[in-house]
C-alpha positions in Angstrom: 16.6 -1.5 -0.1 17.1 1.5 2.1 13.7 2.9 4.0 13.2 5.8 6.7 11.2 5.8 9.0 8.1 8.6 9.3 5.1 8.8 11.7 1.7 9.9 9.7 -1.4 11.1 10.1 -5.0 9.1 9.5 -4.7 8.1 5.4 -8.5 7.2 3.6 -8.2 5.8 0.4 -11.1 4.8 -1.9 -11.8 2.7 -4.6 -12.0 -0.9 -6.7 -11.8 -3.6 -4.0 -9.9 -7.2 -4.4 -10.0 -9.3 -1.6 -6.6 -11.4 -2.7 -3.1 -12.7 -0.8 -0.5 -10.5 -0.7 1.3 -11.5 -3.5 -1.1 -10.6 -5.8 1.2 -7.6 -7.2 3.2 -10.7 -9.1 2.1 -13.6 -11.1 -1.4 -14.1 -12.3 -3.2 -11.9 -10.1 -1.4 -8.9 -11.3 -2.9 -8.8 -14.3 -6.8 -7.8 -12.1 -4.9 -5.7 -10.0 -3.8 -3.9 -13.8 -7.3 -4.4 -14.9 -8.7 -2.8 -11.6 -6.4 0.1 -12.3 -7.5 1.0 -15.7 -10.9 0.9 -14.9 -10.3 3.5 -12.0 -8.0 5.6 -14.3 -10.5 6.1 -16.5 -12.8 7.9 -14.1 -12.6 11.5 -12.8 -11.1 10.3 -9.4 -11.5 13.1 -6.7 -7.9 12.4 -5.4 -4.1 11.4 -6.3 -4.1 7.5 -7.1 -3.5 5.4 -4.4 -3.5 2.3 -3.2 -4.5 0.5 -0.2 -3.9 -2.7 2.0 -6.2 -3.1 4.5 -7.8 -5.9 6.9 -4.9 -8.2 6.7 -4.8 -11.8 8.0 -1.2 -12.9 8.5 -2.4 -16.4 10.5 -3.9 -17.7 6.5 -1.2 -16.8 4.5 -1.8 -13.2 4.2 -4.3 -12.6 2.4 -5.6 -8.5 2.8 -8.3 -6.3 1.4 -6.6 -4.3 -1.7 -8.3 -1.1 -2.7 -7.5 0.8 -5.9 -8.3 4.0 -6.1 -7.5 7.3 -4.7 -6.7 8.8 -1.8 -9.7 11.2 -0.1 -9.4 14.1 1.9 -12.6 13.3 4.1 -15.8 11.6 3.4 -17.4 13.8 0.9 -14.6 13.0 -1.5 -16.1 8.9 -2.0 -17.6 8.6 -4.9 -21.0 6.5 -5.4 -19.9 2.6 -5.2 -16.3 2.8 -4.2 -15.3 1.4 -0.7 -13.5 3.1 1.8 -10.6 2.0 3.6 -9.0 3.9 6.7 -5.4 3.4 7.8 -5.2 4.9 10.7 -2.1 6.9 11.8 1.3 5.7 13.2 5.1 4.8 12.4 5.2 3.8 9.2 8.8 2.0 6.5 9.0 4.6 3.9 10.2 3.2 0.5 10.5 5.0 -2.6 11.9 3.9 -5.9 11.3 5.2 -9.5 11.3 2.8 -12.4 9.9 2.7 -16.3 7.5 0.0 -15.1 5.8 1.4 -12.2 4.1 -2.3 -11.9 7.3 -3.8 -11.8 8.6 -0.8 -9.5 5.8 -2.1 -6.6 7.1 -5.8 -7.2 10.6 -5.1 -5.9 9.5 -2.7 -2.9 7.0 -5.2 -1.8 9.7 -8.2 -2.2 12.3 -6.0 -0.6 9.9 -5.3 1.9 8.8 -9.3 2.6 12.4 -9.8 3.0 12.9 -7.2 5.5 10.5 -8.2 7.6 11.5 -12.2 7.2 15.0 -11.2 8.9 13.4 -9.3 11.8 14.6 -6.0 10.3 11.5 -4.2 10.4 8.3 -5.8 12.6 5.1 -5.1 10.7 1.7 -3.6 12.4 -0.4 -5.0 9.9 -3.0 -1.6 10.6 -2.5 -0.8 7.3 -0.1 0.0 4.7 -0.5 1.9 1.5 1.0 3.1 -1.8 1.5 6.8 -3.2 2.3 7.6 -6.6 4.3 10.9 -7.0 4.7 10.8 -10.6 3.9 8.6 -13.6 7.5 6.5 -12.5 7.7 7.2 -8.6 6.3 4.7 -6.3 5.7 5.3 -2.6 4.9 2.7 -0.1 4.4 3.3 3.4 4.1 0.1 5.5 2.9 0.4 9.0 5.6 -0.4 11.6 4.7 -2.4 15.1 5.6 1.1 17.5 6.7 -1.0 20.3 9.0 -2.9 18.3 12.8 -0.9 18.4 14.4 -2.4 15.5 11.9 -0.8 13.0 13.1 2.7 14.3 16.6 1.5 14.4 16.9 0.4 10.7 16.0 3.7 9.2 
């Protein structure tokens, strides 16, 4: 799967936590992550949807902090009981692909991604990573790139 590479700015995104391993977007976990999503859609969110994937613990398996929400343009966008989850800025793996199942869209970035990074063609950060949702059949992810590692800028 064919990624660029992009530097960005600070990212906040708010919302539903789940504190689950990192392949929760497949198998039985999917369907809280889904759950977790039409709850939040269901609210007036104060920004675009957006997903974040945060405090990640690559030494136990990977398990991360997953927040689904939206994403806030500073502080006073939070609403009442969401959490807030910062990413803070820096090289980031672009991916983009559009698909009629947006859930099954985020399942092949995220596998293409895993396999990427198991051949050494991109070296993760683990600082953060998020997704962006353009449309109702565009997914965006953006996964934070080690910036002292020269392969991730050389793949894009």
């Amino acid at each position: 799967m064919d990624f660029n590479v992009v530097e960005r700015h600070e990212t906040l995104v708010a919302g539903t936590v789940l504190r689950s391993p990192a392949l929760a977007v497949e198998g039985p976990r999917r369907a809280k992550v889904e759950e977790a999503w039409k709850r939040n859609l269901t609210r007036s969110l104060p920004g675009p949807p957006a997903t974040a994937y945060v405090d990640h613990a690559p030494e136990i398996g990977s398990y991360l902090t997953h927040i689904v929400g939206y994403r806030c343009a500073s502080l006073d966008d939070l609403l009442p009981g969401d959490v807030l989850a910062r990413i803070p800025a820096g090289l980031f793996a672009r991916f983009t692909r559009s698909g009629d199942n947006v859930g099954d869209t985020i399942v092949s970035i995220w596998r293409a991604v895993w396999d990427l990074e198991a051949t050494g063609a991109i070296v993760r950060a683990y600082t953060g990573d998020f997704e962006h949702y353009p449309d109702s059949r565009t997914v965006e992810v953006f996964v934070a790139l080690d910036p002292s590692s020269t392969d991730s800028r050389d793949k894009a």
